[in-house]
Biopython code that builds the backbone (N, CA, C, O; Angstrom):
import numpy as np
from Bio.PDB.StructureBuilder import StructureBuilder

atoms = [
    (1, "UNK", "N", (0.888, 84.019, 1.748)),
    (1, "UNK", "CA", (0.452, 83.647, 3.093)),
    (1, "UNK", "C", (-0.467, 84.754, 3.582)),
    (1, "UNK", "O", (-0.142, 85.928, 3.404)),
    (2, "UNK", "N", (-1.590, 84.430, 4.184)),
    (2, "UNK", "CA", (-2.596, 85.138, 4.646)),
    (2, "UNK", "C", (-3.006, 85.078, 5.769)),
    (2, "UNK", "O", (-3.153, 83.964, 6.272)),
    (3, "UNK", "N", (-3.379, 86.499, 6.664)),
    (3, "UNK", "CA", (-4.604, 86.268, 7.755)),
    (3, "UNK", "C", (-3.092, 85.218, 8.886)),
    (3, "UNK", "O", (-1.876, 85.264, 9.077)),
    (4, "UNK", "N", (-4.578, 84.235, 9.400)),
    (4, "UNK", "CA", (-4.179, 83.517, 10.483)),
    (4, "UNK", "C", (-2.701, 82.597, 10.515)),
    (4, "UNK", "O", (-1.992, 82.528, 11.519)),
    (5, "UNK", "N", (-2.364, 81.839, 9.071)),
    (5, "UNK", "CA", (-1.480, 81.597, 8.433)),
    (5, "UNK", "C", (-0.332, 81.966, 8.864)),
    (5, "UNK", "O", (0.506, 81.306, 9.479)),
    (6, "UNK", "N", (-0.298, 83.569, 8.364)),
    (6, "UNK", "CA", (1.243, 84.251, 8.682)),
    (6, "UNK", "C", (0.950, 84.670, 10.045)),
    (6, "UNK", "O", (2.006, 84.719, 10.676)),
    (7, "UNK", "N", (0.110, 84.940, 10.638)),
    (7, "UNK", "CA", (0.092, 85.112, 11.962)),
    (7, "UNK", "C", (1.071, 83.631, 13.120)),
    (7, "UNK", "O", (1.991, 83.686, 13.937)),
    (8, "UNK", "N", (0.465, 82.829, 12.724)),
    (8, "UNK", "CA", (1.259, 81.944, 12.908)),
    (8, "UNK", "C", (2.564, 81.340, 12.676)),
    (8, "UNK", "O", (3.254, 80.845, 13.567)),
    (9, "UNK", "N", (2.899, 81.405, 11.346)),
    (9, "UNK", "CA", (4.438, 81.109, 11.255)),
    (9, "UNK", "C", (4.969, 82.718, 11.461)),
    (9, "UNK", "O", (6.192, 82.649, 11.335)),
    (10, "UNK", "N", (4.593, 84.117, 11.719)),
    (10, "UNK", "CA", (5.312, 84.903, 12.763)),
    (10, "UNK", "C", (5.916, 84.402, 14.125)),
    (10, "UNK", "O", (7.097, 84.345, 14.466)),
    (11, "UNK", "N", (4.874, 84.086, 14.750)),
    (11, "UNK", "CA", (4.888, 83.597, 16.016)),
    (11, "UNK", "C", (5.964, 82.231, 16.058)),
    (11, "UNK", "O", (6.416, 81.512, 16.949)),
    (12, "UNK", "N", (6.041, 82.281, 15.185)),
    (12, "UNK", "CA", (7.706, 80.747, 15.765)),
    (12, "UNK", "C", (7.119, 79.355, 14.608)),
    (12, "UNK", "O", (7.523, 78.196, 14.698)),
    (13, "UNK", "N", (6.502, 79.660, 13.981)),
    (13, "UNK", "CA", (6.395, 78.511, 12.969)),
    (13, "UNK", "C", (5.345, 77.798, 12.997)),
    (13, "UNK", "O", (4.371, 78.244, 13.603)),
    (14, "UNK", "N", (5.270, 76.522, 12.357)),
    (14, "UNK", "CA", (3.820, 75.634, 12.089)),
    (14, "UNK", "C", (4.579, 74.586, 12.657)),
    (14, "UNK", "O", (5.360, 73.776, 12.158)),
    (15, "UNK", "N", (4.012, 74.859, 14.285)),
    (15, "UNK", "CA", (4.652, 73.534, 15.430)),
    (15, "UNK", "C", (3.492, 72.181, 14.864)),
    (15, "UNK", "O", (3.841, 71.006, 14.751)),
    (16, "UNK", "N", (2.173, 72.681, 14.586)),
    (16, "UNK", "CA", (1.228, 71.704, 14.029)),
    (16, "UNK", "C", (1.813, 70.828, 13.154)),
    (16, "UNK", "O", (1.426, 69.673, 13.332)),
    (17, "UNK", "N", (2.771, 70.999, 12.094)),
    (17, "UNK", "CA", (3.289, 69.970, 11.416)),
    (17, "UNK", "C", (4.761, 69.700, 11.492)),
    (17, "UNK", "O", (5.548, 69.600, 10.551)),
    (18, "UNK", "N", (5.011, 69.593, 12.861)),
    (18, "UNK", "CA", (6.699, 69.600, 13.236)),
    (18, "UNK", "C", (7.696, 70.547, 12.465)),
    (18, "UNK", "O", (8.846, 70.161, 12.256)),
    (19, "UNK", "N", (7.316, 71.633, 12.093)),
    (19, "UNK", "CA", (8.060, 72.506, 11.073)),
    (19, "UNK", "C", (8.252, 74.291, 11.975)),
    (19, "UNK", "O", (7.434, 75.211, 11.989)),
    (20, "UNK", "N", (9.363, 74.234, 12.496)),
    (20, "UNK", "CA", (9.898, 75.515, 13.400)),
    (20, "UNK", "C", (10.580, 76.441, 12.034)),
    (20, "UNK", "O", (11.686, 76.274, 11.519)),
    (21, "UNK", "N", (9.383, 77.578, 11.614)),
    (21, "UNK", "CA", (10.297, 78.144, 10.355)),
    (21, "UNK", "C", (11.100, 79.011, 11.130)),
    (21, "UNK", "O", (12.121, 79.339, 10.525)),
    (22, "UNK", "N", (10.969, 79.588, 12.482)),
    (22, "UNK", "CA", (11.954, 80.239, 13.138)),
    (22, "UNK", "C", (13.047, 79.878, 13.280)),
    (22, "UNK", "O", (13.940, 80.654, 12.938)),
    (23, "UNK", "N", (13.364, 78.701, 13.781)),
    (23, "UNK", "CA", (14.752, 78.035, 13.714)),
    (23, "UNK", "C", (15.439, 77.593, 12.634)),
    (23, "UNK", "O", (16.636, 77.398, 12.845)),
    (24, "UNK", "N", (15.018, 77.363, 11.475)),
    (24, "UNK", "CA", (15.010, 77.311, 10.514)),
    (24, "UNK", "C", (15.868, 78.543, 9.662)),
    (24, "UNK", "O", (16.958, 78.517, 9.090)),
    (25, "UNK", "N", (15.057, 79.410, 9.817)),
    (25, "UNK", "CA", (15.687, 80.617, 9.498)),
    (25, "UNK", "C", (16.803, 81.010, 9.493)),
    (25, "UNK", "O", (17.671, 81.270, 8.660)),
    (26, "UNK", "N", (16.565, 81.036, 11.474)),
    (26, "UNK", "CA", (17.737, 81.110, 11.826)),
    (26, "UNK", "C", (19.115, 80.339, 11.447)),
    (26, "UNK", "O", (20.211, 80.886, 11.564)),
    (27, "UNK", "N", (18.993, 79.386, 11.112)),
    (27, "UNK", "CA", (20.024, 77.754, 10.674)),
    (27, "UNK", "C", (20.119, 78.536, 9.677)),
    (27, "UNK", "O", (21.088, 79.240, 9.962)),
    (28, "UNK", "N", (19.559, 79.004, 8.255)),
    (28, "UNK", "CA", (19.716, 78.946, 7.406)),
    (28, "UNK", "C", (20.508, 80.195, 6.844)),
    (28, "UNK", "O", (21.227, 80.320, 5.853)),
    (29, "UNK", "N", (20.136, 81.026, 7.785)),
    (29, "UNK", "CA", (21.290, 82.342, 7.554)),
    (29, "UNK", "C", (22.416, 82.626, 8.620)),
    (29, "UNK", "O", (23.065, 83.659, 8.784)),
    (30, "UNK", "N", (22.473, 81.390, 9.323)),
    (30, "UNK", "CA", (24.202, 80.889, 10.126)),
    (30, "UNK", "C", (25.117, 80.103, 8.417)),
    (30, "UNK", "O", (26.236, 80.270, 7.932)),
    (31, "UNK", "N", (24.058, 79.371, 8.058)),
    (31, "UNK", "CA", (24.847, 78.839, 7.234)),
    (31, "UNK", "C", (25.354, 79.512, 5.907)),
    (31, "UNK", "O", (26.295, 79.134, 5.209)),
    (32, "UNK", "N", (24.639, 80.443, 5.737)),
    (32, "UNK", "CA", (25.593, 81.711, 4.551)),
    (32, "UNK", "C", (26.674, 82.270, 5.035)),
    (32, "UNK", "O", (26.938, 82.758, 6.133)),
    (33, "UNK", "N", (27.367, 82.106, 3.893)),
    (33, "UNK", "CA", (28.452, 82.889, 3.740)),
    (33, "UNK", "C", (28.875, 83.958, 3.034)),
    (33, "UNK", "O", (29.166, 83.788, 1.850)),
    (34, "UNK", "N", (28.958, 84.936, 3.484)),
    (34, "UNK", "CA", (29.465, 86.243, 2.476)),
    (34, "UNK", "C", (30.722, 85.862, 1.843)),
    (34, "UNK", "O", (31.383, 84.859, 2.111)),
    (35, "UNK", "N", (30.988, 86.751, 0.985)),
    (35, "UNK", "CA", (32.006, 87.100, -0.040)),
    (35, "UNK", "C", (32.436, 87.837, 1.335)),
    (35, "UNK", "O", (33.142, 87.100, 2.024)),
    (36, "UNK", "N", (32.177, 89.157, 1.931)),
    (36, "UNK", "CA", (32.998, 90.063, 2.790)),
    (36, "UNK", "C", (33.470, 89.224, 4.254)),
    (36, "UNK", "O", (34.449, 89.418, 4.974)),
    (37, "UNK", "N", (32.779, 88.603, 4.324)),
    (37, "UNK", "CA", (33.000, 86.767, 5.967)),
    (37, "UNK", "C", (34.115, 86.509, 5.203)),
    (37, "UNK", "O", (35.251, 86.775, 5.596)),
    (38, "UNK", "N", (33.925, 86.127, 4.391)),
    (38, "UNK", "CA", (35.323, 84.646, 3.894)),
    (38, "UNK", "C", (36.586, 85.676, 3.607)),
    (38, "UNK", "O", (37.752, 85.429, 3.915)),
    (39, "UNK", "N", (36.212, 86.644, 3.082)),
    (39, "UNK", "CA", (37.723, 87.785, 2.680)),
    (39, "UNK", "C", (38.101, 88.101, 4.341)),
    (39, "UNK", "O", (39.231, 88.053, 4.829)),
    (40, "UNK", "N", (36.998, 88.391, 4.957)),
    (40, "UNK", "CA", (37.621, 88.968, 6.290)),
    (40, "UNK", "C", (38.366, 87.730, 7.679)),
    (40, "UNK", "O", (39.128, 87.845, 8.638)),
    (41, "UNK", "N", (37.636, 86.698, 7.069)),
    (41, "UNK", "CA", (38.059, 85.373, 7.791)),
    (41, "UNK", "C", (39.414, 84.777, 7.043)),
    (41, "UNK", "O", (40.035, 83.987, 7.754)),
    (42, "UNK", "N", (39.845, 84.961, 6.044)),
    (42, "UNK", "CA", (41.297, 84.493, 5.417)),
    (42, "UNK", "C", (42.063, 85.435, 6.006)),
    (42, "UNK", "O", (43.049, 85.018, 6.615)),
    (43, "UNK", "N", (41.785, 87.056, 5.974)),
    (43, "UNK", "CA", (42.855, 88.035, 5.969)),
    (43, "UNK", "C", (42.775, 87.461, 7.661)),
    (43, "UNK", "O", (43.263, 86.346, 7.480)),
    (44, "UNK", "N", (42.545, 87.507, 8.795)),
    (44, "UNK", "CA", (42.236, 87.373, 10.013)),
    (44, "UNK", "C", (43.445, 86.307, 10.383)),
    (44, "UNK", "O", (44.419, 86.477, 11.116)),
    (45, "UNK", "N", (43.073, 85.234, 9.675)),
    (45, "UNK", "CA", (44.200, 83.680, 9.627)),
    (45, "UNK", "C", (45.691, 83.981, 9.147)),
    (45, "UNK", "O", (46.673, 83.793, 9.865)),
    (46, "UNK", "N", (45.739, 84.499, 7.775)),
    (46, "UNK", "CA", (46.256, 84.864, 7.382)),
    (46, "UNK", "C", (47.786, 85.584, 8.061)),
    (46, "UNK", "O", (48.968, 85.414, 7.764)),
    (47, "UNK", "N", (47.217, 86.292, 8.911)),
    (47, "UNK", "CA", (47.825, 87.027, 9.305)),
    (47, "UNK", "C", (48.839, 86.449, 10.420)),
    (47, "UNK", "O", (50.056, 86.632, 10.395)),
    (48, "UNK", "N", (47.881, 85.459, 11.757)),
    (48, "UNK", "CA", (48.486, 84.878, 12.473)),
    (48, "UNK", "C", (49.369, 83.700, 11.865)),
    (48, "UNK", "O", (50.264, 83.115, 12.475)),
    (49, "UNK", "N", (48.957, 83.451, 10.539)),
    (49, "UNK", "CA", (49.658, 81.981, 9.850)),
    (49, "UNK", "C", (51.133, 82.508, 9.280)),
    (49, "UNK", "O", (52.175, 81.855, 9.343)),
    (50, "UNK", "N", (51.017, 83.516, 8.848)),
    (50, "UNK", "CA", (52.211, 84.167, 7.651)),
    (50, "UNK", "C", (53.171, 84.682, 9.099)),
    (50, "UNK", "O", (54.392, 84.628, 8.950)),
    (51, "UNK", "N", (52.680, 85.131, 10.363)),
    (51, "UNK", "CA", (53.676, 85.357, 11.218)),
    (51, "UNK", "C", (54.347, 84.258, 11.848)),
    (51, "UNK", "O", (55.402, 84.529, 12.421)),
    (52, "UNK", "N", (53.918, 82.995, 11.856)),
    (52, "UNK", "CA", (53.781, 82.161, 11.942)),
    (52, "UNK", "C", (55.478, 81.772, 11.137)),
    (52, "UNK", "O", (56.606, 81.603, 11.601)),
    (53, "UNK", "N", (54.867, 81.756, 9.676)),
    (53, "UNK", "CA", (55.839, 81.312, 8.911)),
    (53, "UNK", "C", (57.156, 81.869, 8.849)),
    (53, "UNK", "O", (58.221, 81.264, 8.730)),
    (54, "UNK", "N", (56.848, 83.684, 8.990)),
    (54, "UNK", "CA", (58.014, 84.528, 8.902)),
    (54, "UNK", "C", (58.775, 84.092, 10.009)),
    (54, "UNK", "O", (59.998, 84.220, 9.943)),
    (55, "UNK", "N", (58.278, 83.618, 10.977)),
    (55, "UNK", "CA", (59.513, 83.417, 12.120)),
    (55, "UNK", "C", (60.165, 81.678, 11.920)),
    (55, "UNK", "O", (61.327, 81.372, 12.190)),
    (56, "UNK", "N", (59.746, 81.291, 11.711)),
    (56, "UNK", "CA", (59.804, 79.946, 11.142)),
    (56, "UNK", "C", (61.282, 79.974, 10.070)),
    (56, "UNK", "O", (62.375, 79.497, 10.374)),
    (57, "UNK", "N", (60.989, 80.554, 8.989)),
    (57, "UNK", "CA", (61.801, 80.838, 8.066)),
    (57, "UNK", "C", (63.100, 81.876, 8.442)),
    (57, "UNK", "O", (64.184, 81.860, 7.858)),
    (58, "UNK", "N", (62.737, 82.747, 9.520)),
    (58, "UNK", "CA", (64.201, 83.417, 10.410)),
    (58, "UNK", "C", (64.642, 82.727, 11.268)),
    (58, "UNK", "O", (65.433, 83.401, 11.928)),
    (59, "UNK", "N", (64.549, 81.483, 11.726)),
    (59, "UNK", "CA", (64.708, 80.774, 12.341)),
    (59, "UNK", "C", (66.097, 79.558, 11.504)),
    (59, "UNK", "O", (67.268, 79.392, 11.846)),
    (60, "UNK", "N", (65.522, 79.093, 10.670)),
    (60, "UNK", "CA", (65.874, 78.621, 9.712)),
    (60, "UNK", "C", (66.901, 79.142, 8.979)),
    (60, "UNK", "O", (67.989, 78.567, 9.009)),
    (61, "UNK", "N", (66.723, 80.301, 8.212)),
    (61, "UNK", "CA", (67.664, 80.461, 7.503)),
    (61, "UNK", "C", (68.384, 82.191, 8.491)),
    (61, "UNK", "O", (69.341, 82.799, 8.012)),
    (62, "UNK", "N", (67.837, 82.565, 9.528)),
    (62, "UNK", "CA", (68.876, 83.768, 10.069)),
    (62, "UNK", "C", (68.695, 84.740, 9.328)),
    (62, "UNK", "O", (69.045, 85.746, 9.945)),
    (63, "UNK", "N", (68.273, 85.029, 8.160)),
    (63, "UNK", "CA", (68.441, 86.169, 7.457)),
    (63, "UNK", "C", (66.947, 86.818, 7.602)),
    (63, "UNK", "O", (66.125, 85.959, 7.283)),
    (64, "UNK", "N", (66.514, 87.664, 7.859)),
    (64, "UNK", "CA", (65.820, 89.002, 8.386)),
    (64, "UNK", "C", (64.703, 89.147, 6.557)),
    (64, "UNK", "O", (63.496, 89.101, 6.321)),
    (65, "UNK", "N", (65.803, 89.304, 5.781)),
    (65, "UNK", "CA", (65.078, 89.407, 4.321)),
    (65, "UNK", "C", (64.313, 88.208, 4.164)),
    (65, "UNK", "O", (63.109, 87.961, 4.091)),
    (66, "UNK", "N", (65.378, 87.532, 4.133)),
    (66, "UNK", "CA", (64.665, 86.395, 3.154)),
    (66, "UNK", "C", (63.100, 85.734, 3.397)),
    (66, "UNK", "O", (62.213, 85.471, 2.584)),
    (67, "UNK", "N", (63.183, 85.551, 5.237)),
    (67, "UNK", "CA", (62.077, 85.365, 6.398)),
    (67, "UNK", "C", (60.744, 86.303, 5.465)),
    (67, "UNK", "O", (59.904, 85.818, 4.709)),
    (68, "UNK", "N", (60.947, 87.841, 5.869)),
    (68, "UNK", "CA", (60.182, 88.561, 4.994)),
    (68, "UNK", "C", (59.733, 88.451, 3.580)),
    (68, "UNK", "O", (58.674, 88.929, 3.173)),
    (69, "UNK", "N", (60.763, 87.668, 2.705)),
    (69, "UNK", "CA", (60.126, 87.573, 1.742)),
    (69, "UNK", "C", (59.506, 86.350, 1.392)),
    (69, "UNK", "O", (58.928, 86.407, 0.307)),
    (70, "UNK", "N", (59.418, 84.702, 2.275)),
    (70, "UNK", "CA", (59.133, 83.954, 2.119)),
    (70, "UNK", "C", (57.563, 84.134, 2.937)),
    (70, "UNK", "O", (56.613, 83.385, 2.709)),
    (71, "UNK", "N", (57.530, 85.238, 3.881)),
    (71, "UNK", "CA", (55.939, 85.387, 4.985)),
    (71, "UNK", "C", (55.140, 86.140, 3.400)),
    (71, "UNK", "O", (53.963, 85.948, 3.097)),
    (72, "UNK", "N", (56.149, 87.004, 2.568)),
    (72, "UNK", "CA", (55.351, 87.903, 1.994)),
    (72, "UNK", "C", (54.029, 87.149, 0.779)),
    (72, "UNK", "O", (52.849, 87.239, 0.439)),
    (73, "UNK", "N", (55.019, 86.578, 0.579)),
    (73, "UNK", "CA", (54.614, 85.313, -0.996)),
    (73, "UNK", "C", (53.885, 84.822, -0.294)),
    (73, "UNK", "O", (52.733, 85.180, -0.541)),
    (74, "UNK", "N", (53.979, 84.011, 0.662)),
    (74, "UNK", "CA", (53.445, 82.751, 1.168)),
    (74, "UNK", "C", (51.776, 83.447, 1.661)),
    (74, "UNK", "O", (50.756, 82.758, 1.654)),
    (75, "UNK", "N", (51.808, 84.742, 2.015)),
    (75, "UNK", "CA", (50.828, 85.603, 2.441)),
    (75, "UNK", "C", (49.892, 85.764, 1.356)),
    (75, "UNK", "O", (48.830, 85.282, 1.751)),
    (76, "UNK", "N", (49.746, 86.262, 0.032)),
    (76, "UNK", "CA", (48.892, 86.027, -0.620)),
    (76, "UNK", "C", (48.502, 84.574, -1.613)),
    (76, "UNK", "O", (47.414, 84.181, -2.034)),
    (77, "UNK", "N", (49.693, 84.086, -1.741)),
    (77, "UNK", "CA", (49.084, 82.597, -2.269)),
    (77, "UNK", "C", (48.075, 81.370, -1.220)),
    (77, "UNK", "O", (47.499, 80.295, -1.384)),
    (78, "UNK", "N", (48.303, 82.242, -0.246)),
    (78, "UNK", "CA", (47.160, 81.248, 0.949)),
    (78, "UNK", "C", (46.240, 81.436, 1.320)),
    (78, "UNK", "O", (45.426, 80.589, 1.687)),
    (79, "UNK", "N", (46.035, 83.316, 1.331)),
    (79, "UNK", "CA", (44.928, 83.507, 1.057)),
    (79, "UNK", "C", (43.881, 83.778, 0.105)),
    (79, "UNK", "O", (42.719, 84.131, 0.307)),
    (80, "UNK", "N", (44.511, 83.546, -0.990)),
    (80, "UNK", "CA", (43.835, 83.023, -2.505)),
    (80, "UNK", "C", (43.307, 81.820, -2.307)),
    (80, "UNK", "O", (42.080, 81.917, -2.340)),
    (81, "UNK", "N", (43.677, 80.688, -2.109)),
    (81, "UNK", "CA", (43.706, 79.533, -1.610)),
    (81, "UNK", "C", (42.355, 79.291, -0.898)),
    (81, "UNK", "O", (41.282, 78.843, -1.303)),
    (82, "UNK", "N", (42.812, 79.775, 0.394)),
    (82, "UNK", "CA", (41.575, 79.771, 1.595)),
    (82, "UNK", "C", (40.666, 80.512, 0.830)),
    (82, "UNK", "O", (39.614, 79.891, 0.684)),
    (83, "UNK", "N", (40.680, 81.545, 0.320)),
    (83, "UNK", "CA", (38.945, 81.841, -0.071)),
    (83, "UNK", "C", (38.476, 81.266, -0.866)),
    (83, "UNK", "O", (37.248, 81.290, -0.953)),
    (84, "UNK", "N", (39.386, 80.380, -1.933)),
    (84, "UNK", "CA", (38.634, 79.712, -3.129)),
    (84, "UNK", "C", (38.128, 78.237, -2.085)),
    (84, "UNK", "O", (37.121, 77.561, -2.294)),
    (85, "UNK", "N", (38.962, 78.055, -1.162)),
    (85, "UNK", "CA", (38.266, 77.380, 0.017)),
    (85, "UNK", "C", (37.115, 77.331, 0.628)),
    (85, "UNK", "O", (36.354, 76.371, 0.742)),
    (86, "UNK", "N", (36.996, 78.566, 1.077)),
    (86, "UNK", "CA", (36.031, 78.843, 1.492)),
    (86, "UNK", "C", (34.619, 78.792, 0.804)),
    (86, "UNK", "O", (33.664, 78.419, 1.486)),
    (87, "UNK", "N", (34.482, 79.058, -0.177)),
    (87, "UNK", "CA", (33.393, 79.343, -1.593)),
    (87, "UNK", "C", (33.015, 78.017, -2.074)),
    (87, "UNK", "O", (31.840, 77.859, -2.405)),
    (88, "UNK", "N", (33.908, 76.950, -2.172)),
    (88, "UNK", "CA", (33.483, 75.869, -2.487)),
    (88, "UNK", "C", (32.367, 74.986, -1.854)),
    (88, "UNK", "O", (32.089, 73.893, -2.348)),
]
sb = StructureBuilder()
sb.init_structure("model")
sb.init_model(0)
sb.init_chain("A")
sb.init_seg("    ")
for serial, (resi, resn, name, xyz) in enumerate(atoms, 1):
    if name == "N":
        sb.init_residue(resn, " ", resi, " ")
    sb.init_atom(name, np.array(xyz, "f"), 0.0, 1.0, " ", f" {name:<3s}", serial, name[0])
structure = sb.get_structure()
C-alpha cells in the first residue's frame, strides 16, 4: 500500500467501497483469543465454580474432608475441560 492509499485506510478505512478496515480490526482482534485469556478466564470460573461445589458437597455429606477433596478433583478436571473449551 502506497502514498494516498494508506493514507486513507489510516484514516478509518475505504468508506468508498463500504469497507471500515478500522472497525474491522478492531472486530477482529476482540475476536482472538489467547492461550494466557482462556488459562486466566478458566482459573477465574474455576474458582467461583469449585467453591461452589465444595460447599455443595459439605452440605451433603457433613464431612469437612471429603467436601475438600471432591472441590479439589473436580477443580482441575474442569478446568482442563473449559480450556480445551475454550480453544475449540
Amino acid at each position: 500500500i502506497m502514498g494516498e492509499e494508506k493514507s486513507r485506510l489510516l484514516a478509518g478505512g475505504d468508506q468508498e467501497n463500504g469497507y471500515d478496515t478500522t472497525t474491522t480490526a478492531v472486530l477482529d482482534k476482540k475476536k482472538e483469543e489467547s492461550h494466557a485469556r482462556s488459562l486466566t478466564k478458566g482459573l477465574t470460573w474455576r474458582f467461583i465454580a469449585t467453591s461452589t461445589t465444595t460447599i455443595i458437597a459439605y452440605i451433603i455429606t457433613g464431612q469437612v474432608g471429603d467436601a475438600l477433596t471432591i472441590g479439589f478433583f473436580e477443580f482441575f478436571a474442569k478446568l482442563a475441560l473449559y480450556y480445551l473449551h475454550e480453544r475449540i
